[in-house]
Residue, then its C-alpha position, 0 to 999 in steps of 0.5 A: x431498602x431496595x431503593x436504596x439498593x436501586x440507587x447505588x447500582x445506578x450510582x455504580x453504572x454511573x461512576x463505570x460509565x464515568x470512568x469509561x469515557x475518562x478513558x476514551x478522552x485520555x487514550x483516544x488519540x494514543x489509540x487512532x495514533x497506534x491505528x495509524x501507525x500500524x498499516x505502515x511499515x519499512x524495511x532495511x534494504x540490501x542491494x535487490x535486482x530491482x525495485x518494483x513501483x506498486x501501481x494500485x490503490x493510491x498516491x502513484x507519484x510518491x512511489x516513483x519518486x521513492x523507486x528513484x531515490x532507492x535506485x539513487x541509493x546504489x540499492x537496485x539495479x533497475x527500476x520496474x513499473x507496471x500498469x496498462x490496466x483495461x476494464x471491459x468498457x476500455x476494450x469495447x473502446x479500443x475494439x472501436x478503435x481508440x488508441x491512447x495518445x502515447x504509451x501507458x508508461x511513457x510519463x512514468x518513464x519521463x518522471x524516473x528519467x527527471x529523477x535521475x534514472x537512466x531511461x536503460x535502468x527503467x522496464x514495464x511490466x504491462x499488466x492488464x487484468x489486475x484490479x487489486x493489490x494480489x492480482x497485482x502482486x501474482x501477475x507482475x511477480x511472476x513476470x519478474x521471476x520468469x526475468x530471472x529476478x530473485x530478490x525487489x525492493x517495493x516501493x508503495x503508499x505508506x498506508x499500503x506498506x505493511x499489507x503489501x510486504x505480507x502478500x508478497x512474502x506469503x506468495x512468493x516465500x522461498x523464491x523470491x527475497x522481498x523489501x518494502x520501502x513506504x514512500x515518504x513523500x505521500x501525504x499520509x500521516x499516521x499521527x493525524x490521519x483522523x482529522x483528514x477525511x481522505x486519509x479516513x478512507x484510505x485507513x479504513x479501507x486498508x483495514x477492510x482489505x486486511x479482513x477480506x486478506x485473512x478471510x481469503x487466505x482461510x477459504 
């Protein structure tokens, strides 16, 4: 009798663990689709002061074609981009007397003009010690608000979009109208994003960046 009992809990786990894997195979790309997915995220923009090229993490390209085809659109008056990042290694350079061959934003610039900018319409924020999206989003939003800027439209990697929007609105709710715009060009797709190991990465660590977002944002 109590065999019997035995082999029908394993029968039971069995037809349980059946029915699990069923489940994965059926659902899973529905699932690593919906993963995909969520990271991004569009806005529908009204005319902004500016529209603010993002100039961490990845895919840098697409978001400036994407700020001049905002800017194209009538939707901001001026396009802004941000770099000049220096790391201590760089510095020690420089002190050594290293200079680079032209200006940080000279080819940013020469892409937004071949996109049909006015080289008028384009300004740079430098921003040297930023080293990820919030560092980035407190040193240049600053900037632009002390410009008299009161509303941007963000231009940034599709997979960066929804974590950036959130940054951004959190830290400057109340003064600061913000739009987020992904960039269509980038090569990220969320409906594949599993079967390319590059965009495994970028999925992952945008999940990561989200952890450690809501874990700083509780200490």
């Amino acid at each position: 009798m109590k065999s019997k009992r035995m082999r029908t809990g394993r029968y039971l786990w069995l037809l349980i663990i059946f029915l699990v894997v069923i489940f994965v195979v059926v659902f899973f790309q529905a699932i690593l689709r919906k993963i995909g997915h969520f990271v991004v995220l569009d806005d529908h923009p009204v005319r902004c002061d500016v529209v603010l090229v993002l100039n961490t993490e990845l895919e840098y390209y697409p978001r400036l074609i994407e700020a001049a085809a905002v800017f194209q659109r009538g939707l901001a008056e001026r396009v802004v981009i941000n770099g000049n990042r220096k790391t201590e290694s760089l510095r020690e350079l420089e002190a050594k007397g290293f200079s680079p061959s032209c200006p940080w934003y000279a080819d940013s610039v020469r892409i937004l003009k071949l996109l049909g900018v006015p080289e008028d319409n384009i300004s740079w924020i430098s921003a040297e010690d930023v080293y990820d999206s919030v560092s980035e989003a407190e040193a240049v939003g600053n900037e632009l608000l002390r410009q008299g800027v009161a509303s941007v439209i963000i231009t940034t990697s599709r997979f960066h979009s929804r974590r950036a929007r959130a940054i951004w609105r959190n830290m400057y709710e109340g003064r600061l109208s913000v739009y987020m715009v992904s960039a269509k060009t980038d090569p990220y797709d969320p409906n594949k994003w599993w079967q390319d190991g590059r965009q495994i990465r970028w999925v992952l660590a945008e999940y990561g960046a989200w952890v450690y977002y809501w874990w700083k944002s509780l200490t």
